[in-house]
Structure formats: structure tokens, C-alpha cells
N, C-alpha and C positions, 0 to 999 in steps of 0.2 A: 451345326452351321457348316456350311459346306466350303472348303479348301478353294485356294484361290486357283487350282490346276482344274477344281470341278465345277466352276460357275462359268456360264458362256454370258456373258456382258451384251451380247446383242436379244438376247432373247427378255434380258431385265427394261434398257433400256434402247430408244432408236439412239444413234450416232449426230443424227442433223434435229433440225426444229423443221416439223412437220405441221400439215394445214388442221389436223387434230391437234397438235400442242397449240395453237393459235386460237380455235375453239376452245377447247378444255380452259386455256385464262376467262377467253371473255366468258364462259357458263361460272366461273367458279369466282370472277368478280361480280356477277350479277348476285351471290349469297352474300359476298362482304362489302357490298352496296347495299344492301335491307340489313345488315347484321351493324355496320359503323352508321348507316344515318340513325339507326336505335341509340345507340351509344351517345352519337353527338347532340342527340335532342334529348336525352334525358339528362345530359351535364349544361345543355341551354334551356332546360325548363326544371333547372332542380328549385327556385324560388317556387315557383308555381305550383308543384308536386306537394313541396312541402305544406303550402298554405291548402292546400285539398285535403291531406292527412292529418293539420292542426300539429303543424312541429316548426319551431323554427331550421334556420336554412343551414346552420352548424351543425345541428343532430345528424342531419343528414350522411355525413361522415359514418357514424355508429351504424345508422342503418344499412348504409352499403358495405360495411364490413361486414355486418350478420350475414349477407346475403350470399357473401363469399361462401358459406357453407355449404352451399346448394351442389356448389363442385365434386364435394367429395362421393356424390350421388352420378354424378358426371363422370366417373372414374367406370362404371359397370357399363355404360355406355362403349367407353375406350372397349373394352372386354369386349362386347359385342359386333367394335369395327374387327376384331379378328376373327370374327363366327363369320357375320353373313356379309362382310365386305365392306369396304369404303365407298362405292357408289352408294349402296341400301342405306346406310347409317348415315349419309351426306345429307340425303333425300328427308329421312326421318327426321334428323338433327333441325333441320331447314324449319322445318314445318311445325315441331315442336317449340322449335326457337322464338317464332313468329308468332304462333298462337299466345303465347306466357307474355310475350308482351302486350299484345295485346286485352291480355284480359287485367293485366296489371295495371291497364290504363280505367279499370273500373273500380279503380281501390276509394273508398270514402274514409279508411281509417291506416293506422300505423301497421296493424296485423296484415290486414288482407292485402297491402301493398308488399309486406315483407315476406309472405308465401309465394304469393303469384311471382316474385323477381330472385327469389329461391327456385322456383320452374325456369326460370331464365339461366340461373348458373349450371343446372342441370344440362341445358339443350346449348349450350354457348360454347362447345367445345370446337375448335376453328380443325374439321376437317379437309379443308381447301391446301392448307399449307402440309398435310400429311400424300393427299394424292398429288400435289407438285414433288414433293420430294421424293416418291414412289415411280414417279413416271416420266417427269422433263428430265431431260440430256444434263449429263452433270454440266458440263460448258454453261447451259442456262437456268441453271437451277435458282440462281440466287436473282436475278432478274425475272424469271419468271412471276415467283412469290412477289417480289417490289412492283410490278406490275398489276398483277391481281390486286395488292392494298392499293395501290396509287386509282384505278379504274373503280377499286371501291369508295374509293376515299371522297371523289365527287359527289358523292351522295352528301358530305358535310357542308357544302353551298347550298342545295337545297335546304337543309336542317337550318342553315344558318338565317335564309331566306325566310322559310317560316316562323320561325325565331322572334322576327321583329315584330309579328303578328299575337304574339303570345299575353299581351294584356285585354286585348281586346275584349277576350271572352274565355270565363275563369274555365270552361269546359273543353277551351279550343285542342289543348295537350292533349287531352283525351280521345279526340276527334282525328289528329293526327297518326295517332298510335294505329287507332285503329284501321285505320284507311291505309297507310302505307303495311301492316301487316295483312291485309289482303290482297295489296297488290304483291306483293314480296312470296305468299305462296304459289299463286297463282303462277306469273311468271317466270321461279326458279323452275318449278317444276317440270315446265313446259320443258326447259332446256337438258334438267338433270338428266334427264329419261333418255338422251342419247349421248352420256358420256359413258365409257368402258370403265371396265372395273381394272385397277391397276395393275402392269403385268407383274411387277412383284408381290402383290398379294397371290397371285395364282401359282404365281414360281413357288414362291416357300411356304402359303399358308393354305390356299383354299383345299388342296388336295393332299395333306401332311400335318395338318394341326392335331395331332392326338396328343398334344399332352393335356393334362387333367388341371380342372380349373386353377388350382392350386397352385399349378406350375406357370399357367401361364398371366396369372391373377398377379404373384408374387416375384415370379422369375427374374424380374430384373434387379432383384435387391442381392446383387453378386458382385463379388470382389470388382471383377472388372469396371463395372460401370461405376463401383459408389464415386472416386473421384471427381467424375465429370457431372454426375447428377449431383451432389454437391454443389460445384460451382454450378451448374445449370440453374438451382435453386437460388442458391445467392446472388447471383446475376439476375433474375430476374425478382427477387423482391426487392431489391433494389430500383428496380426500372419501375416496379408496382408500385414501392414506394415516392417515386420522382410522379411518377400518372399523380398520385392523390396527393398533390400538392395544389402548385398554379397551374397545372395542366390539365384538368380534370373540374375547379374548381372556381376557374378565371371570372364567368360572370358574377359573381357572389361578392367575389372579392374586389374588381372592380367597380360596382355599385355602390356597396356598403362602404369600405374603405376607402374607393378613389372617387365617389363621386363628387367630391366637391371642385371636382376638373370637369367636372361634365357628362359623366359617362350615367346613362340609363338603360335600357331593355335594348331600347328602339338602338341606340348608338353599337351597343353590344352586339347584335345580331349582325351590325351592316359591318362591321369591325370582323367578325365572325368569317366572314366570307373568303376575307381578305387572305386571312389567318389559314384558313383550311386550304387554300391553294396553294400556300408554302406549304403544307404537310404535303398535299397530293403532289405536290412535284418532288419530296423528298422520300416519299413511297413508290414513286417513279423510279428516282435516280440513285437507289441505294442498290439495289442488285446489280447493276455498271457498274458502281464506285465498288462493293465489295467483290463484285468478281474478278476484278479489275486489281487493285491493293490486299484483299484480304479481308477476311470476315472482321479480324481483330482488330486491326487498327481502323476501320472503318466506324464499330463502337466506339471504340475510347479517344478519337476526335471527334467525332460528332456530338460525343458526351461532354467533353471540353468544352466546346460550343455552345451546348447548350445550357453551362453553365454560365457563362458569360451574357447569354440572354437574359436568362431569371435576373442577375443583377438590375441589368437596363428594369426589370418591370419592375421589383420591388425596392432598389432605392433609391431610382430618380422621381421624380412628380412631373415632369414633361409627357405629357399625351404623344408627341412625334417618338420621344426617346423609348416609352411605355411599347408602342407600334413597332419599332423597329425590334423591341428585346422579343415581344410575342413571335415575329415572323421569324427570329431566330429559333426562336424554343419550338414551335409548329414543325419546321423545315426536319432539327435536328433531332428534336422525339423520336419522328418517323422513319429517318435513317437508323439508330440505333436499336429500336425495337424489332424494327422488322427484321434487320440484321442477325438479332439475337435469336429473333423464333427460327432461323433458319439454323443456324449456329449449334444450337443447343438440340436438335433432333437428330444431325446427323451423323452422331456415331453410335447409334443405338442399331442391332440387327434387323431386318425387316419383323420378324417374329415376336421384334421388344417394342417396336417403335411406338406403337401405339399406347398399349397398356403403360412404356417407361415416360411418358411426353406425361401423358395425364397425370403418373402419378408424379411428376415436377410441378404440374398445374397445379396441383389439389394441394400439395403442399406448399407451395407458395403462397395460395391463397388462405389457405389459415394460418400462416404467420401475418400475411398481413392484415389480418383481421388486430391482432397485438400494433403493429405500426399504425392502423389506421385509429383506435383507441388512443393512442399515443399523442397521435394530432391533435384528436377530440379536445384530450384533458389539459393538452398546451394550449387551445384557441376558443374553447368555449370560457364567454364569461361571466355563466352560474355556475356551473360544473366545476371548471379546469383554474387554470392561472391566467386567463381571460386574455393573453396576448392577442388576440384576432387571428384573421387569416395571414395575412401580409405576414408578418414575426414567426408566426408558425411555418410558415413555406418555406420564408429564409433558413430557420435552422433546419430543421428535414431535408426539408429539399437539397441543400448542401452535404450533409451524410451521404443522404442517398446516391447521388451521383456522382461522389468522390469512389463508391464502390462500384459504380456502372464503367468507371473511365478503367481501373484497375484489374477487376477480377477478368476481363476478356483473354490477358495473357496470357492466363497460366490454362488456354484451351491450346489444342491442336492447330494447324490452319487447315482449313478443309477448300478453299476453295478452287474450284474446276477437277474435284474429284471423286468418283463414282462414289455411293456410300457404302458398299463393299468393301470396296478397300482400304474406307475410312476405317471400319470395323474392324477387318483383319489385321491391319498395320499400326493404328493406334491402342484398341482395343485386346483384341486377342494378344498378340504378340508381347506386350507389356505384361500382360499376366501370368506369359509365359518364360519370362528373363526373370 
């Protein structure tokens, strides 16, 4: 790694936001616009999935934990964004991503749905948030990213809109999948093909990566880093674990559980819309707020918050009170997650970034395969101790986000700071006192 007397900062990154930074969001919100309306229409048609594969809408929990596996297949991928570059591997990822869903939308059984969304953990690695933090101006690093989600994150009014359409016709999900995974290739494509490959990959890696797979497979399991990977991991199974609660799981749970206030398909989806617009404005508004205050305490208030929302949904029975706890939890999710994916990559060296981010992913993701089980066995009632959703969210979910408000502390604060010198002065130098 090279001394802070040897790096020239203008050659890593520009000083201003330029009409390239301005393009590069909107190319690389148009990936996390086909990658989150995936997302939000498979957590708005998980009843319907299920009834296609013959499992009740509980299992579904187990199944998506298995699937987390798929990541650790996802990990060789990482390896690859430092061979032949984060544009190529954007590009691949993209189109890889898109195809697996889509053919997942052909599953008639529990297997073939659980391989084909195994190909989905695989291609699901969020390379968008690796070339922001490669390439925007530290000043707008953390805004950048909030922009990209928030521009992506419109795609969830649509999901939400077709949502309401989802009884109509037991094939209709399927139909969806597929249609918006063609449009989703097609169109990134078009865009990917004139973004640059990031100048810090060329700075340190494209012309300099000899070391041997071994080295750079493994390299980041070093004194220096385990602290913060650590908490990286913690931090975010945690947040994983708050996702597979009522955030991930809401129309299931208010159907079955609350519908005797009224709530159906049809109410849920128009509900949906509402709900996703408080995300998208707080995947807007977190890169201001943490550039602004700080990466830390922007988590662990928004994590407060969002704890105080969950109460409103699971133990009032007021539809108004239910509405307003959602647009809490939506709003402040989005702030603290995206926060954290910012947070958590940048004190790794340009040469570790990639391969050390995935191997955080890949290991979060099988633990929470253990937390998602966890659920299962508190909320199913053949299975487990048959508490439901509701009971199960409260106690989890409560865990989990008393560790999201906490663990952000004991990070550095990074923000409006190059990540060089996050490196050098939190990183290096600590290893070296």
C-alpha cells in the first residue's frame, strides 16, 4: 500500500461533482431499480410463490435462508471484480442477476425454485455501491449511494402497483418476473457500455495485481482489518436480522394476523405504495443527513426510530396507528441500511475492497441463515412454538435492533473523508502503535 507522501488524490478521485458523476448515479440507479423492484415483488407476492410451490407462507422463511447460500458462490465473483474490473463484472452481474430471476419465475416445485434463487445470491452482489465509493468525491460519497437507493427504490411503487393485481391470475408473478427481467437487461445495458472503469482500480489494481490468488482470495483476514470486519458483520446481521422480521414479511403478517381490520391483497399493495415512498425519500435523505452528522449517529437514530415504529405496527390494532408505525419503519430502514453499506466498506484498501465487502456479505449471510431458522421455529405452528408472525417480530426484531442502534459506535467516523486516508490513519497506523 502505498504512503500518504505517494498517493496523488487527484488522480484517485476529481475534487468537484462532475456531469460524469451525475450520469454514473443515474446508470447505476437504473441496476438498483430492476435489482429492488425484484426484491419488493417477491416479499409482495411471497403468498402466491408459495401457493405455486405447494408450501405454506411460514416455510417461506426456511427457504429464503437456504438461498442465502448462494452467496458464498458470490464470493469468486468479488475475486473477479479485481481481475477484469468493476465495469465488466457490473455488466455480467446485471444480466446474470436478471436472467435467475427470471427463470425462478418458472419454478412449479420447492427445488427448482430454491436453485434458480441460489443463481440469484450468486449474481446479487450490489456492485453500484463499490464504483461509488471508487470514484465520487469523498464530500459526496455518502449522498451519492443515498441517491442511487432512493432513484432505485421507485421502482417499489411500481411493484407495489402491480401488487394489487396479483390475485387475478395464479400465473400473473410469473409474468411479471419475466417482463420486467427483459426490460431490466435490455436497458441497463444500453447505459452500462459508457460508464469508465474506476480510476482506483487502474491506480492500484489493473496494472499491479500480482499477487497470487491465495493472496488476494484470503488477504484480508489480517490483524488489521479483523476488528472492523467483525463489527461490519455484526452490524449487519443484525440489520439482516431486523429485514426478516415485519420488514420483509408485512403483507403475510397483516393478512393472516390483522386481517380482521380489513387488510387484504388488494388494500396491501395500495398501502404498499404509500409505504415505499417513505423508504425512497429516506434513501434520498440519508447521504445529506450522514454527510452532514455522521455515518454513526445517523444509524443508531434512525435505528431508534425505527424501533419505535415496529411498536405502533405490532401492538396497537388501529389501521391509522399500524400506517403511521410502517412509514416510520420504511423511512428509517432505508436510512440506516444504506448508511451502513457505506460505512462498512470504507476502510478497507482499494486492493481489499472488494474481495473483504463479500467476504462480510457471505458471512452474514450464513449466519443468518441460523437467525432466519430461529424465526421459523418461534412462528410456525407445526413446526416451532407456533407464536405467529406478529410475537415472533416483536421478540427478534427487538434484539436485532437494539444491536443496529449500538454496535455503529465502536466504528471510526468516516465522513467527508478520502478512503485512503480512512485506511492509512484508522487502519494502518493502529497496527502500527
Amino acid at each position: 500500500m502505498l504512503g500518504p507522501s505517494e498517493i496523488n488524490y487527484k488522480d484517485l478521485e476529481s475534487p468537484f461533482w462532475t456531469k460524469y458523476h451525475t450520469f454514473l448515479v443515474w446508470t447505476l440507479s437504473i441496476n438498483r431499480f430492476f435489482n429492488l423492484f425484484m426484491i419488493v415483488f417477491t416479499g409482495l407476492s411471497i403468498r402466491q410463490i408459495a401457493n405455486a410451490i405447494n408450501v405454506n407462507s411460514i416455510t417461506m422463511i426456511i427457504i429464503f435462508a437456504i438461498m442465502n447460500l448462494g452467496s458464498g458462490l458470490a464470493l469468486f465473483l468479488r475475486y473477479i471484480a479485481d481481475i477484469i474490473g468493476r465495469k465488466k463484472t457490473f455488466i455480467v452481474m446485471h444480466i446474470g442477476l436478471m436472467m435467475a430471476y427470471g427463470i425462478s419465475a418458472m419454478a412449479t416445485n420447492v427445488l427448482f425454485f430454491i436453485i434458480s434463487r441460489l443463481a440469484v445470491g450468486i449474481f446479487s452482489m450490489n456492485v453500484s455501491g463499490l464504483i461509488i465509493t471508487e470514484e465520487v468525491p469523498a464530500k459526496y460519497r455518502g449522498r451519492a449511494i443515498g441517491l442511487t437507493e432512493g432513484i432505485g427504490m421507485t421502482s417499489s411503487i411500481l411493484a407495489s402497483y402491480l401488487a394489487v393485481f396479483l390475485e387475478i391470475n395464479l400465473d400473473y408473478w410469473r409474468e411479471i418476473f419475466w417482463l420486467m427481467a427483459i426490460i431490466g437487461i435490455i436497458i441497463q445495458t444500453i447505459f452500462a457500455i459508457f460508464i469508465k472503469e474506476t480510476r482506483r482500480y487502474k491506480y492500484f489494481l489493473k496494472n499491479n495485481n500480482n499477487r497470487s490468488f491465495k493472496q488476494a482470495f484470503f488477504g484480508v483476514f489480517k490483524r488489521k482489518y479483523l476488528k472492523f470486519m467483525i463489527l461490519s458483520i455484526s452490524l449487519f446481521f443484525c440489520i439482516n436480522g431486523v429485514y426478516q422480521t415485519i420488514k420483509r414479511y408485512y403483507p403475510a403478517f397483516l393478512i393472516e394476523e390483522r386481517g380482521f381490520l380489513g387488510f387484504n391483497t388488494e388494500i396491501v399493495g395500495y398501502w404498499s405504495i404509500f409505504l415505499y415512498i417513505s423508504s425512497i425519500i429516506g434513501y434520498s435523505l440519508c447521504g445529506f443527513i450522514s454527510d452532514h452528522i455522521g455515518r454513526k449517529k445517523t444509524i443508531s437514530i434512525s435505528a431508534a426510530s425505527y424501533f419505535l415504529g415496529s411498536l405502533f405496527v405490532l401492538v396497537f390494532y388501529n389501521m391509522y396507528i399500524i400506517f403511521i408505525g410502517f412509514i416510520i419503519i420504511n423511512f428509517c430502514f432505508a436510512i440506516f441500511i444504506n448508511t451502513a453499506s457505506v460505512l462498512t466498506v470504507e476502510y478497507f484498501s482499494t486492493e481489499d475492497r472488494s474481495i473483504g465487502s463479500g467476504w462480510n456479505s457471505t458471512i452474514i449471510n450464513f449466519l443468518s441463515i441460523f437467525g432466519n431458522f430461529s424465526i421459523f421455529l418461534v412462528a410456525d405452528p407445526y413446526l416451532g412454538l407456533g407464536l405467529g408472525w406478529g410475537n415472533s417480530f416483536l421478540l427478534f426484531g427487538s434484539i436485532y435492533i437494539i444491536g443496529v442502534i449500538i454496535i455503529p459506535q465502536f466504528f471510526m467516523e468516516t465522513k467527508s473523508r478520502v478512503i485512503e486516508e480512512i485506511y492509512i490513519q484508522d487502519i494502518e497506523r493502529n497496527i502500527e502503535i
